[in-house]
C-alpha positions as CSV (number, residue, x, y, z in Angstrom):
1,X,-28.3,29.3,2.6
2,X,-24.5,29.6,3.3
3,X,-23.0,27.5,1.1
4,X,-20.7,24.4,3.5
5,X,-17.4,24.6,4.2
6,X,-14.9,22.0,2.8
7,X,-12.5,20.9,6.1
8,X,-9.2,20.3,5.1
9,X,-7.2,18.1,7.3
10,X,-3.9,18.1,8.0
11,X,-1.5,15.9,9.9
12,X,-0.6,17.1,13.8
13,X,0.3,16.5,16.8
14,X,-1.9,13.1,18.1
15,X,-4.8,14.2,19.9
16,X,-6.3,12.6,23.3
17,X,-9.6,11.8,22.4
18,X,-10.5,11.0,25.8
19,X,-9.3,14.5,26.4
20,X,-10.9,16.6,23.7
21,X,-14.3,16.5,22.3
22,X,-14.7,15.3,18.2
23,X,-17.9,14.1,17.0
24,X,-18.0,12.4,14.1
25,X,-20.6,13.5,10.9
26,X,-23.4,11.8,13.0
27,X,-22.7,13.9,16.1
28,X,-21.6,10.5,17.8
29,X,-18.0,11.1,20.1
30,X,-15.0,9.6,18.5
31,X,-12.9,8.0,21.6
32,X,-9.1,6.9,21.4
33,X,-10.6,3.7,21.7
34,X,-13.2,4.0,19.1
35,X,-10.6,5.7,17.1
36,X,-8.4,2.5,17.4
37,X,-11.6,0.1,16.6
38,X,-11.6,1.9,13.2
39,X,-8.0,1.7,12.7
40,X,-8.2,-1.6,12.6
41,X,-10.8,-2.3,10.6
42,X,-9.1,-0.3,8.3
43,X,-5.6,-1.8,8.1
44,X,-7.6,-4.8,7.7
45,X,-9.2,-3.6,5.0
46,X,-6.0,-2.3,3.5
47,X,-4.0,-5.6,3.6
48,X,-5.0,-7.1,0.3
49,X,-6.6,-10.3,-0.9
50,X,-6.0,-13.2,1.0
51,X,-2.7,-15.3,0.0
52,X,-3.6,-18.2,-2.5
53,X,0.0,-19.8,-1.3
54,X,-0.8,-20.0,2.5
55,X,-1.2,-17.5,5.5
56,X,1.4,-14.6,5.8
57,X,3.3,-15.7,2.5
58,X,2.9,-13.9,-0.4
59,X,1.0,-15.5,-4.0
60,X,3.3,-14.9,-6.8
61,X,1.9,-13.0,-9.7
62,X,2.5,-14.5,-13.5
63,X,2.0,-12.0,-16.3
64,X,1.5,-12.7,-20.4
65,X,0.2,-10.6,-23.0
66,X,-2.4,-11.8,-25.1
67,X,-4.5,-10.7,-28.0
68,X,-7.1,-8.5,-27.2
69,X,-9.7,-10.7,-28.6
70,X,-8.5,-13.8,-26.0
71,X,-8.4,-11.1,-23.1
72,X,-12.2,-10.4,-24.4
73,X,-13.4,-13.9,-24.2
74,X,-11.6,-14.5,-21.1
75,X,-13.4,-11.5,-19.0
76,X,-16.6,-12.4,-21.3
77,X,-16.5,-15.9,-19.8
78,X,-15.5,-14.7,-16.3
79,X,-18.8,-12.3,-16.4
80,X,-20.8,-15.6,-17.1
81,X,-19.5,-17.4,-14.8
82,X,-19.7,-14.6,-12.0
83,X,-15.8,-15.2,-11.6
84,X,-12.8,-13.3,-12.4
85,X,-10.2,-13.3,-14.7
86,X,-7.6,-14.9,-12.6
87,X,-9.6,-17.3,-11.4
88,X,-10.3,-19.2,-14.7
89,X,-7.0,-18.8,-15.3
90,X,-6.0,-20.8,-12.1
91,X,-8.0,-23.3,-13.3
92,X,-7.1,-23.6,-16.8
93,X,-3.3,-23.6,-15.9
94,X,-4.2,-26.6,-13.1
95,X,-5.9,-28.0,-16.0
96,X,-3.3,-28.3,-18.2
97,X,-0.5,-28.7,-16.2
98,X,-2.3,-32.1,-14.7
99,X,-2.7,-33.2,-18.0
């Protein structure tokens, strides 16, 4: 058995799907407007987390090193808690700024 073929794709000219036959790997026909559909969902995909600050504004990051054995315990806790890192650390700043 002939051993398949890698394709290597390269950027073009834009083709008119409408116009020229591509089926995808399931042999279904990829349309401008299917094409577009995918787009999308892709550039929604590619946007990032959600803003923490408010819609179309941008969460500022805060950074601080700490000893390894803290950042341990911290993702340790975060494991157990089925949370992440930065999310106990939200709370734990809220915490202790309220107090």
């Amino acid at each position: 058995m002939a051993k398949k073929q890698r394709v290597k794709y390269v950027w073009g000219q834009d083709v008119d799907l409408n116009k020229t036959i591509v089926l995808d790997k399931q042999g279904n026909r990829l349309t401008n407007a299917r094409a577009e559909k995918i787009s999308q969902e892709i550039i929604k995909q590619a946007t990032g987390r959600p803003s923490l600050t408010g819609p179309r504004k941008v969460s500022p990051e805060i950074k601080a090193r700490v000893p390894q054995k803290l950042k341990v315990r911290l993702e340790r806790e975060a494991r157990r808690r089925g949370e992440t890192p930065s999310v106990l650390i939200r709370e734990a700043l809220e915490s202790f700024l309220s107090a």
